[in-house]
Backbone as a printed PyTorch tensor [residue, N CA C, xyz], in Angstrom:
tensor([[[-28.5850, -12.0660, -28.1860],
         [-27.8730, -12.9650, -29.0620],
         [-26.6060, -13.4290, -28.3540]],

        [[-26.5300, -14.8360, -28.2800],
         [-25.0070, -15.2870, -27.8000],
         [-24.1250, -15.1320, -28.7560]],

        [[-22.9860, -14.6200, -28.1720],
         [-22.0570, -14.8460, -28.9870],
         [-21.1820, -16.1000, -29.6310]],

        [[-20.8790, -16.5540, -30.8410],
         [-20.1210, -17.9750, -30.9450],
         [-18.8680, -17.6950, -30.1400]],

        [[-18.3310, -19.0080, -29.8970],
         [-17.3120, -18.8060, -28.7450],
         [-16.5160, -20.0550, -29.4700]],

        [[-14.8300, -19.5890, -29.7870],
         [-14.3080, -21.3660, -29.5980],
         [-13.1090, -20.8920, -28.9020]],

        [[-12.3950, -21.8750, -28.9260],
         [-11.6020, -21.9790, -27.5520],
         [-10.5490, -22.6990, -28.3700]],

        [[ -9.2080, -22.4610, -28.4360],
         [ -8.2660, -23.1390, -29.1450],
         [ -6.9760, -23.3310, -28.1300]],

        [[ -6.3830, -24.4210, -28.1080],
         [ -5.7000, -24.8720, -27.3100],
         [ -4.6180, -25.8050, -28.0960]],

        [[ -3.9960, -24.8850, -28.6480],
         [ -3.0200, -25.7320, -29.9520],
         [ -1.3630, -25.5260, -29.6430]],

        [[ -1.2010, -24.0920, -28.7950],
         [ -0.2430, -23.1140, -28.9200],
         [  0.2240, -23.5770, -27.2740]],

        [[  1.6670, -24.0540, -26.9090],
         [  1.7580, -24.1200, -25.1890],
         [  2.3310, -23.2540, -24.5050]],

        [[  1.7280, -22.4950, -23.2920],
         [  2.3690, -21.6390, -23.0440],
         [  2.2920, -22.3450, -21.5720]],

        [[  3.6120, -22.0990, -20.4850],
         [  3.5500, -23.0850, -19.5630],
         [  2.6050, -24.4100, -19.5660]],

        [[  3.1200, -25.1650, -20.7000],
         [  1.8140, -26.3970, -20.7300],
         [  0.8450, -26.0110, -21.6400]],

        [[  0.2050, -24.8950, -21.6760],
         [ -1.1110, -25.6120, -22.1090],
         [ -1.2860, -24.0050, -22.8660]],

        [[ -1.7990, -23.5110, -24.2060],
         [ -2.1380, -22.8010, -24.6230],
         [ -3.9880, -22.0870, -24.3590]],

        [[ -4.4390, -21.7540, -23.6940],
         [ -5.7600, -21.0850, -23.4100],
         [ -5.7060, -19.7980, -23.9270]],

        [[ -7.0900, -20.1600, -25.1220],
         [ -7.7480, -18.3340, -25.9120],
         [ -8.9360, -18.5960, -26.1360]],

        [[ -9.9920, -17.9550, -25.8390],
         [-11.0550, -18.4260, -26.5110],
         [-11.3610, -16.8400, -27.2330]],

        [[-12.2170, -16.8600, -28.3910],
         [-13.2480, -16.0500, -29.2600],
         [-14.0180, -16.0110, -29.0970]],

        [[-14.7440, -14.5580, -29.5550],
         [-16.3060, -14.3300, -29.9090],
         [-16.4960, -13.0620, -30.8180]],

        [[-17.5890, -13.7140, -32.0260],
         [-17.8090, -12.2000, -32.5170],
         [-18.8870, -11.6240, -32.0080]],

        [[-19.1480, -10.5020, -32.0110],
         [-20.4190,  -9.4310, -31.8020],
         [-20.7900,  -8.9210, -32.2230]],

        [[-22.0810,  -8.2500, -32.4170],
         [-22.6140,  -7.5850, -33.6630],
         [-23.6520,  -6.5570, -32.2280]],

        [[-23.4160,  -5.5290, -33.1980],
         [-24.8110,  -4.2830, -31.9390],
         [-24.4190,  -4.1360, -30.4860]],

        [[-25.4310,  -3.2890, -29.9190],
         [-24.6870,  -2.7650, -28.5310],
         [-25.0700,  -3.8740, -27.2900]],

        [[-25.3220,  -4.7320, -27.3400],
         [-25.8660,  -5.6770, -27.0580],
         [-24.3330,  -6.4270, -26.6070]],

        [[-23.6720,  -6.5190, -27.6820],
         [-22.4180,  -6.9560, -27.3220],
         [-21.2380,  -6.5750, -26.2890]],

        [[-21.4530,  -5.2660, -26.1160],
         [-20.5710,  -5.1290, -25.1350],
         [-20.6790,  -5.6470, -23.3760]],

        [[-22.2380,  -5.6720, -23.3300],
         [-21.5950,  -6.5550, -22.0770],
         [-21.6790,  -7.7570, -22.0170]],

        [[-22.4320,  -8.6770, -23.3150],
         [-21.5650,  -9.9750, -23.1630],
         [-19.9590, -10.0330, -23.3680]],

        [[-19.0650,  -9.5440, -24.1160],
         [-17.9370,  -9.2050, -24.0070],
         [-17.2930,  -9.1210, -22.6220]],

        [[-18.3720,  -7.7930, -21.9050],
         [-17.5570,  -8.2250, -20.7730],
         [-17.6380,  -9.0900, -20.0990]],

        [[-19.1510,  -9.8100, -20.1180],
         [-18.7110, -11.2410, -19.5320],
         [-18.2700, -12.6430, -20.0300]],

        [[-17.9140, -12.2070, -21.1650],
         [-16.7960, -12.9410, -21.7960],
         [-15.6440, -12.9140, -20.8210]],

        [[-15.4800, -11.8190, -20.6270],
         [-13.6450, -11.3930, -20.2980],
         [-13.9580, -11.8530, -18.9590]],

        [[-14.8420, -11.8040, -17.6770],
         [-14.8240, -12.2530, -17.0860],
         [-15.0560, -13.7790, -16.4970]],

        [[-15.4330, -14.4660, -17.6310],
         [-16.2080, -16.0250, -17.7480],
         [-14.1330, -16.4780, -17.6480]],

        [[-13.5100, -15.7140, -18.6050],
         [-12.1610, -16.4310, -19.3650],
         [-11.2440, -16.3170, -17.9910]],

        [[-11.0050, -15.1320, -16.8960],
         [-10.1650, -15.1820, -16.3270],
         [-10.6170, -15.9690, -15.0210]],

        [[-12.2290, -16.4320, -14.8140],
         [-12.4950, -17.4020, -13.9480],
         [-12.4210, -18.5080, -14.0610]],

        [[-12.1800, -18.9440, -15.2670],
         [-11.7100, -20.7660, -15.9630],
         [ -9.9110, -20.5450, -15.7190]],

        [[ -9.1470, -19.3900, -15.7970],
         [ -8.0950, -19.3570, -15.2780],
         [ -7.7900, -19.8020, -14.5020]],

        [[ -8.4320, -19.1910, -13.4950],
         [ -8.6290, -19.4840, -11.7390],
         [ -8.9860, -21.4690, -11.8730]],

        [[-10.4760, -21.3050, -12.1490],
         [-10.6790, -22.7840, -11.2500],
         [-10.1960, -23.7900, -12.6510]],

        [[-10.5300, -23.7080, -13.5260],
         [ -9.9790, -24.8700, -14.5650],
         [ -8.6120, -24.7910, -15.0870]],

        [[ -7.7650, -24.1790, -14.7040],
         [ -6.3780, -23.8610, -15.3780],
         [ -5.5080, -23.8990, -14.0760]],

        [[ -6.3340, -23.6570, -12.8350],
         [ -5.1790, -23.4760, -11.6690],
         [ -4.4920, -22.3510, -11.7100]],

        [[ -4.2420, -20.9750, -12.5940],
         [ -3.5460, -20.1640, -12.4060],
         [ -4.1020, -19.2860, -11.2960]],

        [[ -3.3740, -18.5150, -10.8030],
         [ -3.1830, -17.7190, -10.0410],
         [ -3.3740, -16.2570, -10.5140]],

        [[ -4.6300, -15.9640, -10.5020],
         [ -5.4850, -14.6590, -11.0180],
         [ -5.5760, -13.7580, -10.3220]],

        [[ -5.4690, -12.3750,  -9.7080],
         [ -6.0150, -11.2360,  -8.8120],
         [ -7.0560, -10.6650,  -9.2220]],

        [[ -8.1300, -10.1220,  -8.0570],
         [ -9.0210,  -9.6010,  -8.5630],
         [ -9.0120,  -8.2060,  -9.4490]],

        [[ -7.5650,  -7.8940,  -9.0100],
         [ -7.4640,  -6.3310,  -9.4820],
         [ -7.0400,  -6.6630, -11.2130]],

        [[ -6.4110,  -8.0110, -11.4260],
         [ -5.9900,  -8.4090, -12.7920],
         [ -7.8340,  -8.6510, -13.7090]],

        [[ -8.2870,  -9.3580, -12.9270],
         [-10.1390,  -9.4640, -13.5170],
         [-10.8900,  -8.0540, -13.9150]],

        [[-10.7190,  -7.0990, -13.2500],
         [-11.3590,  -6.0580, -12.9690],
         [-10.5640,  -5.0430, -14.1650]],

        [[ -9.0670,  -5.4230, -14.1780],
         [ -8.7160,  -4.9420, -15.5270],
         [ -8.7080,  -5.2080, -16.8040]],

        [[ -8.8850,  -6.4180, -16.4900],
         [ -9.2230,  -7.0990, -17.5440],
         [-10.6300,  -6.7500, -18.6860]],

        [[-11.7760,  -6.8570, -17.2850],
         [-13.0870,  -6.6210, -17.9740],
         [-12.8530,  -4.8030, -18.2090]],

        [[-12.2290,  -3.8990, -17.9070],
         [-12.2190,  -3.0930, -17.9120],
         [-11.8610,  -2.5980, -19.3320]],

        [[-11.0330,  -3.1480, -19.9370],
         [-10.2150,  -3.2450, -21.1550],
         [-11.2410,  -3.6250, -21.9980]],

        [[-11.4210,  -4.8240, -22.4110],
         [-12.4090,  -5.7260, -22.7350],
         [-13.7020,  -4.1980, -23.4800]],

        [[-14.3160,  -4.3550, -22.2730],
         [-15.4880,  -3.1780, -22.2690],
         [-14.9050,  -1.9240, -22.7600]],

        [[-13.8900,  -1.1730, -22.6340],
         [-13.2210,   0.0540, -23.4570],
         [-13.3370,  -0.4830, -25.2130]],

        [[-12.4820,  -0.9540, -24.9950],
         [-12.0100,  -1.7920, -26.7440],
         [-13.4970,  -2.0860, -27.0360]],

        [[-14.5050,  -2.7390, -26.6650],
         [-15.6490,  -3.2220, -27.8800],
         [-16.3340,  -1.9520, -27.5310]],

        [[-16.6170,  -1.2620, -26.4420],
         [-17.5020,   0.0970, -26.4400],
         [-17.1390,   0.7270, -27.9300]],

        [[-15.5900,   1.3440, -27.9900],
         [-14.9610,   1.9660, -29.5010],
         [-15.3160,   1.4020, -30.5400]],

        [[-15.4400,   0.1420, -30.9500],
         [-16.0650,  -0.7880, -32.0640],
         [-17.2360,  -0.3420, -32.6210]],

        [[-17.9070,  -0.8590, -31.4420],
         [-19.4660,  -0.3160, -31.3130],
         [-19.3060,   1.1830, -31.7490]],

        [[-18.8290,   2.2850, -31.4110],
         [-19.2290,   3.6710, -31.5180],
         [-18.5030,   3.9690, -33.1120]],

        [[-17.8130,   3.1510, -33.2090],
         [-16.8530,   3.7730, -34.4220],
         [-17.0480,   3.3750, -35.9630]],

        [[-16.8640,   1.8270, -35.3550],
         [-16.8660,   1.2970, -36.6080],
         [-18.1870,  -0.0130, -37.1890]],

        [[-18.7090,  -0.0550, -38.2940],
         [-19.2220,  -0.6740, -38.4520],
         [-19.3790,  -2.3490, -38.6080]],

        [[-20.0650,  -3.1740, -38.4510],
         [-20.2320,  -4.0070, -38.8410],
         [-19.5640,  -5.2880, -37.5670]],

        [[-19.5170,  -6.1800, -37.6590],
         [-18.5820,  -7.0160, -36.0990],
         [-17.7090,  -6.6750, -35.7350]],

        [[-17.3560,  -7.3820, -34.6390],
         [-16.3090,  -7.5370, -33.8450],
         [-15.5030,  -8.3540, -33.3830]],

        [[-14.5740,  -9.1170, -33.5420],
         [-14.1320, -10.5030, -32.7940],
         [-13.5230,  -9.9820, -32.1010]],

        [[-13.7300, -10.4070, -30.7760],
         [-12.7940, -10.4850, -29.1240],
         [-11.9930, -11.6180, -28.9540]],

        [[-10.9850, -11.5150, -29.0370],
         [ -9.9840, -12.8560, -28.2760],
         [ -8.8400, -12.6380, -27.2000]],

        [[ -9.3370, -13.4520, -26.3260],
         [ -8.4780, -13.3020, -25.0430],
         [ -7.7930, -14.5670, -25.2310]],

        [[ -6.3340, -13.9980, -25.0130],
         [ -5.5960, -15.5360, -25.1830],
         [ -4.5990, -15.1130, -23.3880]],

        [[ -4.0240, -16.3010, -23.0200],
         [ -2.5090, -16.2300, -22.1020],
         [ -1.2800, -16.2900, -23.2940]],

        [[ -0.6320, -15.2000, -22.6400],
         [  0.7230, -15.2130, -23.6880],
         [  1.6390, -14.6300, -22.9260]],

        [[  2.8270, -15.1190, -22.5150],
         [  3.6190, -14.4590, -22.2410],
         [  4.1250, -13.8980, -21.0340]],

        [[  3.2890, -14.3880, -20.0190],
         [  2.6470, -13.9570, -18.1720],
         [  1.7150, -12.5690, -18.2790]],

        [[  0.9560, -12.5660, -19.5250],
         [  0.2580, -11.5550, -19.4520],
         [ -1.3250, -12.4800, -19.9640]],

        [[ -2.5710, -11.7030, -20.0730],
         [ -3.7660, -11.6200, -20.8950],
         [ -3.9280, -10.8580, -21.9840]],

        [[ -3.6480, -10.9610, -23.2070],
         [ -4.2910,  -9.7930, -24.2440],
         [ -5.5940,  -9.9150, -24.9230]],

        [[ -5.7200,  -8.8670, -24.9650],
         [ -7.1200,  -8.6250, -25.1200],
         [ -6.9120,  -8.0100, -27.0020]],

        [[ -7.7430,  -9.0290, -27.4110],
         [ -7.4140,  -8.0180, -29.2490],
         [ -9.1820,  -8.1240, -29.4700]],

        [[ -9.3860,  -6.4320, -30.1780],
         [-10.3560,  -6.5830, -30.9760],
         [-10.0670,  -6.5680, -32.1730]],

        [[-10.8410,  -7.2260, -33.0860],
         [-10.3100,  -6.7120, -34.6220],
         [-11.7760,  -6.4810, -35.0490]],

        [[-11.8280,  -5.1100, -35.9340],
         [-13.1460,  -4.3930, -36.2980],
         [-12.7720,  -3.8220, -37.9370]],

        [[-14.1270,  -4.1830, -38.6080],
         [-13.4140,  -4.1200, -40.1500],
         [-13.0720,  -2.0530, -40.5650]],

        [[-13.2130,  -1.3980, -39.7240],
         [-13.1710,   0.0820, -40.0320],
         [-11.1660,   0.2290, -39.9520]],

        [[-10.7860,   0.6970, -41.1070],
         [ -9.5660,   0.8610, -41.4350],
         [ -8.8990,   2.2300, -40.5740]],

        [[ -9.9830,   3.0040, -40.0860],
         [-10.0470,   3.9660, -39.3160],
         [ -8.9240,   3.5980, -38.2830]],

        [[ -7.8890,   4.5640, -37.8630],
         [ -7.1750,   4.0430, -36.3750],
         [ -7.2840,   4.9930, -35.7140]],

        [[ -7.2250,   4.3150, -34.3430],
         [ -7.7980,   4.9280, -32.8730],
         [ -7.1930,   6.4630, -32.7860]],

        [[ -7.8130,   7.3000, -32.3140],
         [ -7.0410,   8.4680, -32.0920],
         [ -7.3230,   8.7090, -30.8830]],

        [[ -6.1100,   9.2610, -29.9320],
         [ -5.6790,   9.6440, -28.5830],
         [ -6.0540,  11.0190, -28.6290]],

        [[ -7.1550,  11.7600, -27.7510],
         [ -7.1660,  13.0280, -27.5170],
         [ -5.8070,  14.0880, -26.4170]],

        [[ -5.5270,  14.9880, -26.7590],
         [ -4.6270,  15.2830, -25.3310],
         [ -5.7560,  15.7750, -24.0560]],

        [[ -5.0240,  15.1660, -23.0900],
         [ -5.5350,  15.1970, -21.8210],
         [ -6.3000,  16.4110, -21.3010]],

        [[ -7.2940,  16.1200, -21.2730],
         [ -8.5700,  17.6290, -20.4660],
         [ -9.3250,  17.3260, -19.4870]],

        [[ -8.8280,  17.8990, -18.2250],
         [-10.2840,  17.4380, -17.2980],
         [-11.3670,  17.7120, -17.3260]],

        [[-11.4690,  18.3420, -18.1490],
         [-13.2640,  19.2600, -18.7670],
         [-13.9760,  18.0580, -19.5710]],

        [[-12.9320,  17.4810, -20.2570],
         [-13.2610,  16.9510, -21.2290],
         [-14.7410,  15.5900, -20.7660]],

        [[-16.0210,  15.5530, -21.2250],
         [-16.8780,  14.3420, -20.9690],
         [-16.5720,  13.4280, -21.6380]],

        [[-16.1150,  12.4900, -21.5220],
         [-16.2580,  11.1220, -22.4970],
         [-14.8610,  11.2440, -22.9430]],

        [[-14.6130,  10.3580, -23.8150],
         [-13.6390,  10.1670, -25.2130],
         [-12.0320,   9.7130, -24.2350]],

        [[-12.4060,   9.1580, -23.1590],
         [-10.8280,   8.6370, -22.4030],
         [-10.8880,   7.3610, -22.2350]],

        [[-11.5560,   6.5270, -23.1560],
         [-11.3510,   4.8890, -22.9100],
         [ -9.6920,   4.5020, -23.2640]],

        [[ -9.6370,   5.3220, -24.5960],
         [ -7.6720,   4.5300, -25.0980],
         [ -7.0460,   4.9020, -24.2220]],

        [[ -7.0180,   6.3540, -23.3430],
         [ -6.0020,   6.7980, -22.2720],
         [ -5.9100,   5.6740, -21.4310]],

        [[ -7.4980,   5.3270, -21.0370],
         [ -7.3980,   4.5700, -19.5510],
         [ -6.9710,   2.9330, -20.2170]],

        [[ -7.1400,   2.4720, -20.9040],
         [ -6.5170,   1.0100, -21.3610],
         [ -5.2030,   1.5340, -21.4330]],

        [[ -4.5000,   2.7800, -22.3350],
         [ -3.4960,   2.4060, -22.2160],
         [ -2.2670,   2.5840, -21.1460]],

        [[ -3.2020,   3.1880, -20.1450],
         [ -2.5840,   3.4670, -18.7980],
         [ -2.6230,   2.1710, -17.7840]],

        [[ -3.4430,   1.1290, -18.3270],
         [ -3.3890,   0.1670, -17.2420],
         [ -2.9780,  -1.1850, -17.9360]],

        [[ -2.4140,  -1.1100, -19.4320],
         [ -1.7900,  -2.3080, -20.3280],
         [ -0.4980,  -2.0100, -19.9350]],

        [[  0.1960,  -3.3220, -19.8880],
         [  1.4090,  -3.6660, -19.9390],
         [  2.1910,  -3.4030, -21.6370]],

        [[  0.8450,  -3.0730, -22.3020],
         [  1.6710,  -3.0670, -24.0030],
         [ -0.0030,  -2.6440, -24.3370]],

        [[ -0.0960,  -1.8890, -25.8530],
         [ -1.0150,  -1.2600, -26.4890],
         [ -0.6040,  -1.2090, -28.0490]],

        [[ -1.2950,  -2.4020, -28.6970],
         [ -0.4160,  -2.2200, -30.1370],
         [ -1.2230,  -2.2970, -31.3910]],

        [[ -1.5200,  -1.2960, -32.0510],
         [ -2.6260,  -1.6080, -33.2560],
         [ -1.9860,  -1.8130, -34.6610]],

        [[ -2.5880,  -2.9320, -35.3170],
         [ -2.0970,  -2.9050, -36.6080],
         [ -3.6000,  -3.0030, -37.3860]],

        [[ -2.9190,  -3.0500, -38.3870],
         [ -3.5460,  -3.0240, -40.0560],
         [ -3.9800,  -4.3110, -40.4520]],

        [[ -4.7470,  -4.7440, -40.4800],
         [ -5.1000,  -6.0240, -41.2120],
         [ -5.6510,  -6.2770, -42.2930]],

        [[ -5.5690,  -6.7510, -43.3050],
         [ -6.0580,  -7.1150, -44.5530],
         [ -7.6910,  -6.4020, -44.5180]],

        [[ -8.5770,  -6.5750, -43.8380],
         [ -9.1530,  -6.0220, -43.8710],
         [-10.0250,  -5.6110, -42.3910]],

        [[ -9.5150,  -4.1450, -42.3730],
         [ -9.8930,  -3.5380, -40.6630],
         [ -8.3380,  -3.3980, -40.1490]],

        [[ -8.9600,  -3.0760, -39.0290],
         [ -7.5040,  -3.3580, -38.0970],
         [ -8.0690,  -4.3010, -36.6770]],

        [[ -6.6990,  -4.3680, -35.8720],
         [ -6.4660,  -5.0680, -34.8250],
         [ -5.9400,  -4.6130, -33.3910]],

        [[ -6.9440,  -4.4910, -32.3700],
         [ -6.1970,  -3.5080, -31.6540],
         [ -5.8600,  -4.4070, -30.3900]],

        [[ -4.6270,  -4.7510, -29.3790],
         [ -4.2190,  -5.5700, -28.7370],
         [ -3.7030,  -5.2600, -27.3610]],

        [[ -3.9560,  -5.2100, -26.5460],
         [ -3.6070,  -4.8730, -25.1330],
         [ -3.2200,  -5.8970, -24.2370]],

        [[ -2.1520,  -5.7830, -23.4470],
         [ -1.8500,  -7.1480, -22.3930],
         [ -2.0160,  -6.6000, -21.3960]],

        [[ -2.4630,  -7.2200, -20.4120],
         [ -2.4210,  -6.6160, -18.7870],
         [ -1.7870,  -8.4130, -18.1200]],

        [[ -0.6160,  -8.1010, -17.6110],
         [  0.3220,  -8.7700, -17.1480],
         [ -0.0800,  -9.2540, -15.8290]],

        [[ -0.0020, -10.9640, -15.7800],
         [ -0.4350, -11.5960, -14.3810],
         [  0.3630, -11.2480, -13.5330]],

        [[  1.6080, -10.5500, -13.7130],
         [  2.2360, -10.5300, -12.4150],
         [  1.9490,  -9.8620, -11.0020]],

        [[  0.9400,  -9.3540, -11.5810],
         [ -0.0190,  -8.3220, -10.3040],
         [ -0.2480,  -9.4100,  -9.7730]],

        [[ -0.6650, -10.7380, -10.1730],
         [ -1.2790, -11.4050,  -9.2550],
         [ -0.3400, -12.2860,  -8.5110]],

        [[  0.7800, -12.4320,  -9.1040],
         [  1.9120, -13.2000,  -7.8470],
         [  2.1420, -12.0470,  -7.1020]],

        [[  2.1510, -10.8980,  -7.4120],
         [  2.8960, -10.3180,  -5.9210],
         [  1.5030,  -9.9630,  -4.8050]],

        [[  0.1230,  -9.8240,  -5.0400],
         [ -1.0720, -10.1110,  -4.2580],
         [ -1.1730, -11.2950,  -3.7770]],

        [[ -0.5610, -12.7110,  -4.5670],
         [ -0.5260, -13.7000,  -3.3630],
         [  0.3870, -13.7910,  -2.0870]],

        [[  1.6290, -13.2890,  -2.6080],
         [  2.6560, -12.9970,  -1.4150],
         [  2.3720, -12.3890,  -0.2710]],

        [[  1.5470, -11.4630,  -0.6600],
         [  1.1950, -10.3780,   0.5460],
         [  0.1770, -11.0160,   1.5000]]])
């Protein structure tokens, strides 16, 4: 199943506001998601002209794929993904209708599984969940500036 996708360009951020959406439904979704997240930061690159790193893409989809994997395992029913530019960063928000909020395990190297929020929130520039009318909203930025100082070099 494709996901619907729109793309809103209302909001200017250096010029030009770029976010696009998608909802998802089943496990099916998570890796269109991630190639969502990766479709969005390659229209960066060639249709937007920004200045992207691969290590910013790679975190990107990395995030992306954490956040809807948890959806998928947790909570029922869709998912909307929106990647917008805001701010010299990418955020990544899922919003999932389970009122449930994320819980952080403490750190175990024994531990199998259950370290997706550690590792997003070890590689976001910001990690912020709220409450929404109905569900919540969970929001992560990973900041382009990785990628000006990889062009310098």
């Amino acid at each position: 199943m494709r996901p619907a996708v729109a793309v809103d360009e209302g909001k200017p951020v250096a010029g030009e506001f770029i976010s696009v959406s998608a909802a998802f439904e089943g496990n099916e979704g998570i890796g269109a998601a991630r190639d969502l997240g990766r479709e969005f930061v390659a229209d960066l690159r060639s249709v937007h002209g920004m200045s992207v790193s691969g290590q910013v893409m790679d975190t990107v989809q990395l995030v992306v794929s954490e956040l809807v994997t948890n959806v998928r395992k947790y909570a029922p029913g869709p998912c909307l993904l929106t990647l917008e530019v805001q701010d010299g960063a990418i955020e990544v928000s899922v919003w999932d209708s389970s009122t449930a909020l994320p819980v952080t395990v403490p750190p175990d190297p024994h531990r199998i599984g259950r370290h997706g929020l550690e590792i997003v929130m070890a590689v976001s520039q910001s990690f912020v969940v709220r409450r929404e009318p109905v569900g919540k909203k969970i929001t992560a930025a990973i900041t382009l500036a990785e990628a000006e100082a990889a062009d310098e070099e």
